[in-house]
DRENTI-232757 format. One record per residue: residue number from 0; residue in one letter; chain; x, y, z of N, C-alpha, C, O in turn. Coordinates in Angstrom, 1 decimal. Example, Ala and Ser with C-alpha at 12.3 -4.5 7.8 and 13.67 -1.06 7.14 Angstrom:
# residues 2
NODE  0  a  A  13.2  -5.7  7.8  12.3  -4.5  7.8  13.2  -3.3  7.8  14.2  -3.3  8.5
NODE  1  s  A  12.8  -2.2  7.1  13.7  -1.1  7.1  12.9  0.0  7.9  13.4  1.1  8.0
//
This chain:
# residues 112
NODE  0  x  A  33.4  -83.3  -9.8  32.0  -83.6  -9.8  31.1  -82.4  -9.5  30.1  -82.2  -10.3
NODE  1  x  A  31.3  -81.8  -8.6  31.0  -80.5  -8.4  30.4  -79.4  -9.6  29.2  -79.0  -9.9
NODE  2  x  A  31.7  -79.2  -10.2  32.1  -78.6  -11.2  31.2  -79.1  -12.5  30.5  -78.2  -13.0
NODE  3  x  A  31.1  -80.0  -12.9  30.0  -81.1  -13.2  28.5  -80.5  -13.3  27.8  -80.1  -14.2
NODE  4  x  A  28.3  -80.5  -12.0  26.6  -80.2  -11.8  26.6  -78.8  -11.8  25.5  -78.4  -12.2
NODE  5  x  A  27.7  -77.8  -11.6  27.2  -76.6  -11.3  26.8  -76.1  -13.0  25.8  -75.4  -13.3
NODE  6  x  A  28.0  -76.8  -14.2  27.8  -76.7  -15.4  26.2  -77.1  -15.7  25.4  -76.3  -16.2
NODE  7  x  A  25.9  -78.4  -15.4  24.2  -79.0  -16.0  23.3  -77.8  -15.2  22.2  -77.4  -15.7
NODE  8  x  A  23.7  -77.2  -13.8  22.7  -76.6  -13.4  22.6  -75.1  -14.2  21.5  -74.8  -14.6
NODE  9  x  A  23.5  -74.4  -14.5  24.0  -73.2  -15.3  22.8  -73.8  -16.8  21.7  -73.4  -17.0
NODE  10  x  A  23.4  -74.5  -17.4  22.8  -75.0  -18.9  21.1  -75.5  -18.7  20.3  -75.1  -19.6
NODE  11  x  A  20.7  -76.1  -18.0  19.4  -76.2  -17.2  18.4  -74.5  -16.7  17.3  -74.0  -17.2
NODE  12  x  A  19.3  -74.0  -15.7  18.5  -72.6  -15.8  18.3  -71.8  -16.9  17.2  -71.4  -17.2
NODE  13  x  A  19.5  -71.6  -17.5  19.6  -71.2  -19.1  18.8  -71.2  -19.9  18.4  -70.2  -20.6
NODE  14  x  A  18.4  -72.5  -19.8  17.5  -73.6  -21.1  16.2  -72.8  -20.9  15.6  -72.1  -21.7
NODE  15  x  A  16.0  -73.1  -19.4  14.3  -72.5  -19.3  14.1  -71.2  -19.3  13.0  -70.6  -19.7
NODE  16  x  A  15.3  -70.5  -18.7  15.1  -68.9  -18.9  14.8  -68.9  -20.3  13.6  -69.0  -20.6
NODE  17  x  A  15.3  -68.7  -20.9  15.7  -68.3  -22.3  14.9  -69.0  -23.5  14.2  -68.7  -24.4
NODE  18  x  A  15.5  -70.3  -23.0  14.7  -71.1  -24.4  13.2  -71.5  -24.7  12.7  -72.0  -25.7
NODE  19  x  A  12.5  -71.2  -23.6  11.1  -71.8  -23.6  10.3  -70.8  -23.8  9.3  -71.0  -24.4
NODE  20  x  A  10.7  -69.2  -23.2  10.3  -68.1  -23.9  10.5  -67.7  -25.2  9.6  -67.1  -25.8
NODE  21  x  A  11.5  -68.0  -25.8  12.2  -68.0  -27.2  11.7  -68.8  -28.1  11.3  -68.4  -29.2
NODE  22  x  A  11.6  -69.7  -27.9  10.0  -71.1  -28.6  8.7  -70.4  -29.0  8.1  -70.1  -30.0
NODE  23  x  A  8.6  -70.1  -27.2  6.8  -69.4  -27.7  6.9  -68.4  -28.2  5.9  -68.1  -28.8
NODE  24  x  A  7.7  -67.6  -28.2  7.5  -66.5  -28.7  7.7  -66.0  -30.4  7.4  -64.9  -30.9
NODE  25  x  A  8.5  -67.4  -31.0  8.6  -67.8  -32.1  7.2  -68.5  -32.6  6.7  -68.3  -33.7
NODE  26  x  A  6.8  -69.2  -31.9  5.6  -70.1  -32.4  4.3  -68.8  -32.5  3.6  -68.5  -33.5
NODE  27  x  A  4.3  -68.3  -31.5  3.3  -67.1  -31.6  3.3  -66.4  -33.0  2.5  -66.1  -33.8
NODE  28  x  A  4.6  -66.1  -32.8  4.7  -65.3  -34.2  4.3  -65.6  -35.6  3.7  -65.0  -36.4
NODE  29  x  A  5.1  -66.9  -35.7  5.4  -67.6  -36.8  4.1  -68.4  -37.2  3.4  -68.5  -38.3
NODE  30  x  A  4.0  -68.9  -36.0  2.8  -69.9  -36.4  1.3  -70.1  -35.8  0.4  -71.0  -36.0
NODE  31  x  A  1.3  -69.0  -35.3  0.1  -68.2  -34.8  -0.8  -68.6  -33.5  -2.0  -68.5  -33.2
NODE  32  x  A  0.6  -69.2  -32.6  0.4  -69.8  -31.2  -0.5  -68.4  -30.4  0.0  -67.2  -30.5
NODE  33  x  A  -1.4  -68.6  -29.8  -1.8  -68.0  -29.1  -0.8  -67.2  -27.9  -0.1  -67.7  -27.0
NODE  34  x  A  -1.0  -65.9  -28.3  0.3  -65.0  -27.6  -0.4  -65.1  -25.9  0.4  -64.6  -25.1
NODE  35  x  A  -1.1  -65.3  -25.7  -1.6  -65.0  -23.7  -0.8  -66.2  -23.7  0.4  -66.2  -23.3
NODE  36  x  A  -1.5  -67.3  -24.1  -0.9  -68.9  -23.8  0.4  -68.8  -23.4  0.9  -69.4  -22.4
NODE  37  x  A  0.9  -67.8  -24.5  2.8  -68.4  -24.8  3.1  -67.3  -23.6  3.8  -67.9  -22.9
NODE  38  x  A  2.8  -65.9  -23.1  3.1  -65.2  -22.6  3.0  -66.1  -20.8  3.8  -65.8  -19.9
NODE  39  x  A  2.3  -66.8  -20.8  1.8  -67.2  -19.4  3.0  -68.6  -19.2  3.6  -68.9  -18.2
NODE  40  x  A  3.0  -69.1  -20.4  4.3  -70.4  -20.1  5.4  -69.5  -20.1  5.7  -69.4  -18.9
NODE  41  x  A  6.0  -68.8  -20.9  7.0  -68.1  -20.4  7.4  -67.2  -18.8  8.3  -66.8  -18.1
NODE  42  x  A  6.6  -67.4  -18.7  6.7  -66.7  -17.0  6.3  -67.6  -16.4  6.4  -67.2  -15.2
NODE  43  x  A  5.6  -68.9  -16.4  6.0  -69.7  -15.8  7.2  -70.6  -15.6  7.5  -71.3  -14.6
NODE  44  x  A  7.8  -70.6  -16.7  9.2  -71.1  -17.1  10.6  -70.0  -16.1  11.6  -70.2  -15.4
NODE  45  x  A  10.2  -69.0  -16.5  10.9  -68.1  -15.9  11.0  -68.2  -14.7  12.1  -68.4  -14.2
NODE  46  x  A  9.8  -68.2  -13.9  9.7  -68.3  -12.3  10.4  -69.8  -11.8  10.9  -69.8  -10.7
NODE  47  x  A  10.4  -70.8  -12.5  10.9  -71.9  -12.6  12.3  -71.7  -12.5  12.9  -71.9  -11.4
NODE  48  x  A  12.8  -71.4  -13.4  13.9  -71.1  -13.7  14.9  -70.6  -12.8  16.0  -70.9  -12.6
NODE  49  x  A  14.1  -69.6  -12.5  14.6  -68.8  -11.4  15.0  -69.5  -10.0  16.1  -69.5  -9.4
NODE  50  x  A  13.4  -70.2  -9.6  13.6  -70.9  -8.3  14.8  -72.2  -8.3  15.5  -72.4  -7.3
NODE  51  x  A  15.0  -73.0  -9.9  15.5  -74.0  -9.7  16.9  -73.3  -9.3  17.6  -73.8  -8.3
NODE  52  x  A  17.4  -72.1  -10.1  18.6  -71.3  -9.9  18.6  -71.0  -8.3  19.5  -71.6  -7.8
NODE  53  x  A  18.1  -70.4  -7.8  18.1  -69.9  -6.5  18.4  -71.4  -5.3  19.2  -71.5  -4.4
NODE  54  x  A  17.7  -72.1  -5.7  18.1  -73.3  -4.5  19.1  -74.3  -4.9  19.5  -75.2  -4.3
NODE  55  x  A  19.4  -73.8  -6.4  20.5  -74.9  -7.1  21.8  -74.0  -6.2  22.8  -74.5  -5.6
NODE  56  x  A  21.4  -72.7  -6.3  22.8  -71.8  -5.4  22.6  -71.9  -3.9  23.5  -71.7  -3.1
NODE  57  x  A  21.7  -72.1  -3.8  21.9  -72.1  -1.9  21.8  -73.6  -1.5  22.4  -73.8  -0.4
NODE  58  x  A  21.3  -74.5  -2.0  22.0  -76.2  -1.4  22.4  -76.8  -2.1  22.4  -78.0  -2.1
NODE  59  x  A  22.9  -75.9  -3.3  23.9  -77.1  -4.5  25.1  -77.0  -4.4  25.8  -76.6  -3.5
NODE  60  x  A  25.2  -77.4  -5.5  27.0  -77.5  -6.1  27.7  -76.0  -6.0  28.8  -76.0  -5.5
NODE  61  x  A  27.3  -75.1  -6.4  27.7  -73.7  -6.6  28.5  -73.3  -4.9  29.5  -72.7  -4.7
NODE  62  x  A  27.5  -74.0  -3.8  28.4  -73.8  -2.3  29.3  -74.6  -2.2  30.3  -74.1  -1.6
NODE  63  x  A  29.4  -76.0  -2.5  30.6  -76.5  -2.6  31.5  -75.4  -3.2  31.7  -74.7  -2.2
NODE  64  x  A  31.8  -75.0  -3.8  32.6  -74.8  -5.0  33.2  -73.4  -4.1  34.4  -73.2  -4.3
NODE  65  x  A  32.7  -72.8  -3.6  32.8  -71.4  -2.8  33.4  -71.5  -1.2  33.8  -70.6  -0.5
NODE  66  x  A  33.3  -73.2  -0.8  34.0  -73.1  0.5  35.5  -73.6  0.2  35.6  -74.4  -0.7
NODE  67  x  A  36.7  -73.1  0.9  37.2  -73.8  1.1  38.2  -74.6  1.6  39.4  -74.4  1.6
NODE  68  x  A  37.2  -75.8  2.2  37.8  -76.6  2.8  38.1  -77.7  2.4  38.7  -78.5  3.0
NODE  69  x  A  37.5  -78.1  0.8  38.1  -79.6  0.5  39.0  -78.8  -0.7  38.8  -79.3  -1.8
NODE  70  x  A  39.8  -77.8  -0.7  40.4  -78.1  -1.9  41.8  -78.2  -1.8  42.4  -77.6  -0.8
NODE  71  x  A  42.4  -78.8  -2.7  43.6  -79.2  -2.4  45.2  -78.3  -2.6  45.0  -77.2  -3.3
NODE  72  x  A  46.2  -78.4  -2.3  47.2  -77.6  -2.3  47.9  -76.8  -3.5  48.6  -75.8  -3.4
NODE  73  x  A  47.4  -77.4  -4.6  47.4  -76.7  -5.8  46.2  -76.0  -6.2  46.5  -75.1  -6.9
NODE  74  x  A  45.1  -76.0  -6.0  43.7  -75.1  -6.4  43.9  -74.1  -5.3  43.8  -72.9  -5.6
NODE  75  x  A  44.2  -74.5  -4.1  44.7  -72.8  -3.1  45.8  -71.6  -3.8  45.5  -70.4  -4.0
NODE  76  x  A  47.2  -72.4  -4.1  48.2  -72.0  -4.7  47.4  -71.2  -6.1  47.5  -70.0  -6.2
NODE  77  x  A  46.7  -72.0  -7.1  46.5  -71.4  -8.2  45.4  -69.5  -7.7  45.3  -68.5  -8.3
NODE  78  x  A  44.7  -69.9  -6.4  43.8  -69.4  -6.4  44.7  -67.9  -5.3  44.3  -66.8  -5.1
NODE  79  x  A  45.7  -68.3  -4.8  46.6  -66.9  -4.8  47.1  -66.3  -5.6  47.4  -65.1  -5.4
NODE  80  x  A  47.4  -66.9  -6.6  48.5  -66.5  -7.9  46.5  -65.7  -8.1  46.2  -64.8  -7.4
NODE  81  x  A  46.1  -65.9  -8.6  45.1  -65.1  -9.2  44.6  -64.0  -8.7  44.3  -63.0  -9.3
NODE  82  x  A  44.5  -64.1  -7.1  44.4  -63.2  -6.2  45.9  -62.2  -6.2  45.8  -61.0  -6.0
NODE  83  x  A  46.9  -62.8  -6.2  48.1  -61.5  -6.9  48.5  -60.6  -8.1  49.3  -59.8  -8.5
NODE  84  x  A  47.2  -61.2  -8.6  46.8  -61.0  -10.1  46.3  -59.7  -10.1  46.8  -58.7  -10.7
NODE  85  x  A  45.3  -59.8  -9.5  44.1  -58.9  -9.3  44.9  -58.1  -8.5  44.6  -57.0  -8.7
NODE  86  x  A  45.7  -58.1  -7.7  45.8  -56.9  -6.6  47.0  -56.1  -7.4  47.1  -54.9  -7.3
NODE  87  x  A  47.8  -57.0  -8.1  48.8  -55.8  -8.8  47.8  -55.3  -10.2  48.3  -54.4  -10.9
NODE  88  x  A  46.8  -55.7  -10.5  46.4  -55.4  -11.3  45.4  -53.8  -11.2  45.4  -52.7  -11.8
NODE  89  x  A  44.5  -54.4  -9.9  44.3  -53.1  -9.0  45.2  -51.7  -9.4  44.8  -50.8  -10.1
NODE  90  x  A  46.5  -52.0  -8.8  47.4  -51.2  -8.7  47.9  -50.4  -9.6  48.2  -49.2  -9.4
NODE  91  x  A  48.1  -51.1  -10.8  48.3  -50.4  -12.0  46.9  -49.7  -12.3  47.0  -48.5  -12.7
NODE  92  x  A  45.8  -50.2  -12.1  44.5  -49.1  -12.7  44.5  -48.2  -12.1  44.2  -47.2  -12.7
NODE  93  x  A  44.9  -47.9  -10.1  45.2  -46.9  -9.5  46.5  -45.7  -10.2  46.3  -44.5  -10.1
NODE  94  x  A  47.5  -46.3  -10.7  48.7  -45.3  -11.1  48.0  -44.9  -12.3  48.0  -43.7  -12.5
NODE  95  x  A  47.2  -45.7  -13.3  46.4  -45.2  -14.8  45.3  -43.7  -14.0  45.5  -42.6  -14.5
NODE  96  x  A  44.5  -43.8  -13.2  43.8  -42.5  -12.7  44.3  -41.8  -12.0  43.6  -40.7  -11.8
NODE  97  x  A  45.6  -42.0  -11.2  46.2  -41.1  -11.2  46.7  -39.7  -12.2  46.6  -38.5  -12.3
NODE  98  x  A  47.4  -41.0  -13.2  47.8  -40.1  -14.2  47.0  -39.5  -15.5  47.4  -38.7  -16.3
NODE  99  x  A  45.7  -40.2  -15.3  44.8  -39.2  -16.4  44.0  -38.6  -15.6  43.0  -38.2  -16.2
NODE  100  x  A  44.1  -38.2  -14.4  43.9  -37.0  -13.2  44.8  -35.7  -13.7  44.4  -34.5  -13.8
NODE  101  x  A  46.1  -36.2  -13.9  47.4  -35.4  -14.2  47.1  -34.3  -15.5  47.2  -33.1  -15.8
NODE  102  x  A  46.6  -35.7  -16.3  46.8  -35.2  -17.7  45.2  -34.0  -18.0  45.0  -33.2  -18.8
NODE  103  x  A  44.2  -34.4  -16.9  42.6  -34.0  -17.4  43.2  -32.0  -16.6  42.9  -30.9  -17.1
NODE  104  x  A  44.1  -32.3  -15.5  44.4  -31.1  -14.9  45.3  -30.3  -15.6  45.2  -29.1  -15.6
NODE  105  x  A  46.4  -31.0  -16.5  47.2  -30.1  -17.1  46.4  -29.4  -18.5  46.5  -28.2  -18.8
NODE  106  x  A  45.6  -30.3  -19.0  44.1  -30.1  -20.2  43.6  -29.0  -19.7  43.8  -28.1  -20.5
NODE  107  x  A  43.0  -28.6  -18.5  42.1  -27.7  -17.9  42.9  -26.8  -17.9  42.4  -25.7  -18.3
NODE  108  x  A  44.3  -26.8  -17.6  45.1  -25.4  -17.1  45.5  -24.9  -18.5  46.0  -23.7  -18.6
NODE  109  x  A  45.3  -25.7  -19.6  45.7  -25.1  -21.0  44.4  -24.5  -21.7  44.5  -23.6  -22.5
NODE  110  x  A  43.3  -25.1  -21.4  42.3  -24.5  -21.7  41.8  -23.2  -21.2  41.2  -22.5  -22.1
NODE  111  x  A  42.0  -22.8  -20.2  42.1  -21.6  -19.3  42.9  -20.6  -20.1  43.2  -19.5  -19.6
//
């Protein structure tokens, strides 16, 4: 359910960031919408957009989704396996700059 809202909230900020600017700014063009008009709904849409984003993240679904304490013994388990993911994954990008450290130094000593 969570998961749910955080999607309509995502597609919601979205919509108004993007799509309500993207309208007027087509209508302006195309169809000779007054550009102040469209410039002024656009940034009011934006600031909108923005605010609904910002408190949809601090008392919505998005904090569920980040604590936790309600999730169950398989979403922990999956969410170490991913976190083992990343740390050997880490690891290998560490031995990769090591070794093109290796290779930039033996380059330099041939160039010389």
């Amino acid at each position: 359910m969570a998961r749910t809202a955080a999607f309509s909230l995502m597609f919601v900020v979205t919509a108004l960031g993007f799509g309500v600017p993207a309208v007027f700014v087509y209508c302006s063009v195309y169809h000779n919408f007054n550009s102040i008009v469209a410039g002024i709904i656009s940034i009011i849409a934006l600031v909108i957009a923005g605010a609904i984003g910002f408190f949809g993240i601090v008392t919505g679904s998005f904090g569920e989704i980040t604590t936790s304490e309600g999730w169950t013994s398989a979403e922990r388990e999956k969410l170490n396996m991913i976190r083992a993911h990343q740390r050997a994954t880490l690891e290998e990008l560490d031995d990769i700059i090591a070794l093109l450290k290796e290779i930039r130094d033996v380059l330099q000593s041939a160039q010389e």
